[in-house]
N, C-alpha and C positions, 0 to 999 in steps of 0.2 A: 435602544434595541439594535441589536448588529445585526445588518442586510445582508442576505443570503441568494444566493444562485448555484441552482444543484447542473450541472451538465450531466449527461448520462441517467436525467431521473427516471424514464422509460425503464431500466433494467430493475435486476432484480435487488442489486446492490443501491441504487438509485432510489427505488421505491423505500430500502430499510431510510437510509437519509432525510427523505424526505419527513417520515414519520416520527424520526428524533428529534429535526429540527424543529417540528410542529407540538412535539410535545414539551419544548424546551421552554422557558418563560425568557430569557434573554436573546433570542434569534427571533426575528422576522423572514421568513421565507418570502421573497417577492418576485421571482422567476425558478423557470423549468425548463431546459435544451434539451431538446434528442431528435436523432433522426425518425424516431418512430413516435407511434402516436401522439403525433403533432394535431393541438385543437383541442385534445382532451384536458379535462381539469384532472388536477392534478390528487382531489381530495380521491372520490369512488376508485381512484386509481388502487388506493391504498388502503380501501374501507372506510374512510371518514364521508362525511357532508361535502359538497362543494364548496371547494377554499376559493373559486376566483380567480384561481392560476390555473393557467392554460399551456399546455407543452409548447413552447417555440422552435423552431429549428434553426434559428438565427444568434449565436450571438454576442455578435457586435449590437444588433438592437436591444438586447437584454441588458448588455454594459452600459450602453449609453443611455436607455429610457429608465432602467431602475434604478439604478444610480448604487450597487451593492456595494457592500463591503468586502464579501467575501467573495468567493466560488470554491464551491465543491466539487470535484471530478471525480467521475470513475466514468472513464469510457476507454479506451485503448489505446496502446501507445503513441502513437501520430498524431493521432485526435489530441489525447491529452497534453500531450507537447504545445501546440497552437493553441487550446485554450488558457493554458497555461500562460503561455508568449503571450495572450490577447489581455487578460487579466491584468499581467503587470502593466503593460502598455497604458492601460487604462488605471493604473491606481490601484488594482483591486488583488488584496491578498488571495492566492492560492491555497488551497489543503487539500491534494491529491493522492488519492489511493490507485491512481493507475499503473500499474509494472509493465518494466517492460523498456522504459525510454533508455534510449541509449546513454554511453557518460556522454558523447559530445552535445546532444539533447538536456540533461544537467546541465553540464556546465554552460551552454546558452542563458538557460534561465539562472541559476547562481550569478551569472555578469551582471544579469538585468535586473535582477534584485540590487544587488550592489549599486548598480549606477540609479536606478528610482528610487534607492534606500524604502523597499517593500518588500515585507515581510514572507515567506514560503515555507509549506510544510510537506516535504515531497517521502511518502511512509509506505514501505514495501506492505506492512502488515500495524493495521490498527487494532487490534487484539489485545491489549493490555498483558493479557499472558504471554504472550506470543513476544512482546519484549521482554518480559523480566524469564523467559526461557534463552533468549540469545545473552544478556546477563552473565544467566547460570555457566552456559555452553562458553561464555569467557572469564569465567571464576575458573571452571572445571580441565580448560585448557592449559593452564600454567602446571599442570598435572601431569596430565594426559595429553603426548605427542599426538597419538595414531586417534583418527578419527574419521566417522562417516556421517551424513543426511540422507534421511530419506522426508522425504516431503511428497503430499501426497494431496490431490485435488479435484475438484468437480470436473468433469468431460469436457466441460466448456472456456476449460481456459485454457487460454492461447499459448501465453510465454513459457518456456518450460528452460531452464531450471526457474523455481519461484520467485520474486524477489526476496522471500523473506529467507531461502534458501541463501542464494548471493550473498544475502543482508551477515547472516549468518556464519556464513563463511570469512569474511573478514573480520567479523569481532575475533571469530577465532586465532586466526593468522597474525592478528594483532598484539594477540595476548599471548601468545604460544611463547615459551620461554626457552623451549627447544625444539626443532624443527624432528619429524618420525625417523626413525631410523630400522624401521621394518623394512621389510622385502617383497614386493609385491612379486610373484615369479605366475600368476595368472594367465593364462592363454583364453584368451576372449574366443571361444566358436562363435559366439555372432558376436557382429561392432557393435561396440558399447553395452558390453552385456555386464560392464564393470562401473557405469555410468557418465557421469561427464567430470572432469576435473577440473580444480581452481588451485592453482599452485598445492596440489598434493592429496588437497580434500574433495574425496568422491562426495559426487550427488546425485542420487537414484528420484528420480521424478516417476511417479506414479500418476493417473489419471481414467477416475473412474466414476459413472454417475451414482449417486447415493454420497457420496464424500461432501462438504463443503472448501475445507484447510485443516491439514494438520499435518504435522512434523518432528520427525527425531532425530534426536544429534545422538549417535550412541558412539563412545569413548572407550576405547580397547586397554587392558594396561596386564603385567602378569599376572596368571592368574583373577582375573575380574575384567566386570567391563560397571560400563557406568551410560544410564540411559535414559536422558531427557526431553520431556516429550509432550508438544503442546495441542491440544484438540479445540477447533471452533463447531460446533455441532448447526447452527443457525449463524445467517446474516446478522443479526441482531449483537452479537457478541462484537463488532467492530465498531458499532456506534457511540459507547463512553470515549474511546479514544479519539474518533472524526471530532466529538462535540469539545473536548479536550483541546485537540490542536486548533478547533475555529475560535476558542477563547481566548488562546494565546498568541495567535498568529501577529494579530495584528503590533504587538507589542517587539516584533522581531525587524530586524532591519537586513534579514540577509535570509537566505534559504537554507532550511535542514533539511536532510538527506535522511531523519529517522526520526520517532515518535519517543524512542527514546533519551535526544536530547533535550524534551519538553518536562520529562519526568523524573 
């Protein structure tokens, strides 16, 4: 059975986790980090029976008394970064969904992998759909120069543009066979009312309560457009992919940057 440690299991992303891994027959849940409801077990948290796990706020004492294999994050960018750092330090594979960390924050953890030879899975979006729509959006780009995102999210999240947004945007830029040759002649009345740019590719960030994640890549060309477009409706839709990347992590000696090199 592979030992598990959720950080961030207090939220709402946290709680779906916890409940995947418990209904998983191959993971052992055996800790719980959050600043908040600290002491609480972790079962009533989520509608079960009490499991015996107790929220910590610590941890270094979770690494070092459970002895995981894993760790799972979703807490925010800084946080996640140092849990991250702590994890390898200690042996223990990362599979984090928190956005947001800078590249020089990557590439920290990418060395430290390398020099521990430990596995990492660092995934702007665990959505199963949600990859094989950035895919599509770089099948469709060898086509179609001129392109935009809109991506679109709960109230409460912080990073804007999205990661899967960013994530997005380079498959593009990757794939693009020829760079737009439109004319953008636009007069913005308010700043950024054209959105933010990644070398040419707008991105409209939206943020509203009722949304969970979802996002479009729509592709301009004569006459047509072309318009790809991914919906998570519930937390619940990102957990085949977390369980996904905690089965294969360990078998990696380096850190990915995407859910889609697992698949």
């Amino acid at each position: 059975m592979t030992r598990v440690v959720i950080t961030g299991a207090y939220g709402r992303m946290g709680r779906e986790v916890i409940k995947g891994i418990l209904s998983a027959d191959d993971f052992t849940l055996v800790g719980a980090v959050d600043v908040n409801g600290v002491g609480e077990d972790i079962g009533p948290l989520i509608g079960f029976k009490e499991q015996g796990i107790l929220i910590s706020d610590n941890l270094d004492t979770e690494l070092q008394n459970k002895k995981p294999d894993i760790l799972i994050d979703f807490t925010t960018a800084d946080v996640g970064f140092l849990n991250c750092f702590n994890a390898i330090l200690h042996g223990v594979s990362p599979v984090s969904g928190t956005t947001g960390m800078s590249d020089s924050q990557i590439e920290q953890l990418r060395m430290l992998c390398a020099e521990k030879q430990i596995g990492a899975v660092l995934a702007p979006n665990f959505a199963l759909g949600a990859v094989i729509m950035m895919r599509l959006a770089g099948i469709a780009a060898q086509y179609f120069p001129d392109v935009e995102i809109i991506e679109l999210h709960h109230d409460q999240k912080i990073d804007a543009p999205s990661g899967t947004s960013l994530g997005t945007a380079d498959v593009i830029l990757a794939a693009q066979s020829k760079k737009s040759t439109s004319q953008d002649n636009s007069i913005e009345k308010l700043k950024c009312a054209r959105g933010a740019n990644k070398n040419g590719i707008h991105i409209h960030s939206v943020r509203l309560p009722g949304l969970i994640a979802h996002q479009e890549v729509i592709f301009g060309g004569p006459g047509q457009s072309l318009t790809i477009r991914h919906d998570s409706y519930g937390r619940e839709s990102f957990i085949p992919g977390v369980l996904l990347a905690a089965r294969k992590v360990r078998s990696l000696k380096c850190l990915v940057n995407s859910l889609n090199e697992l698949i």
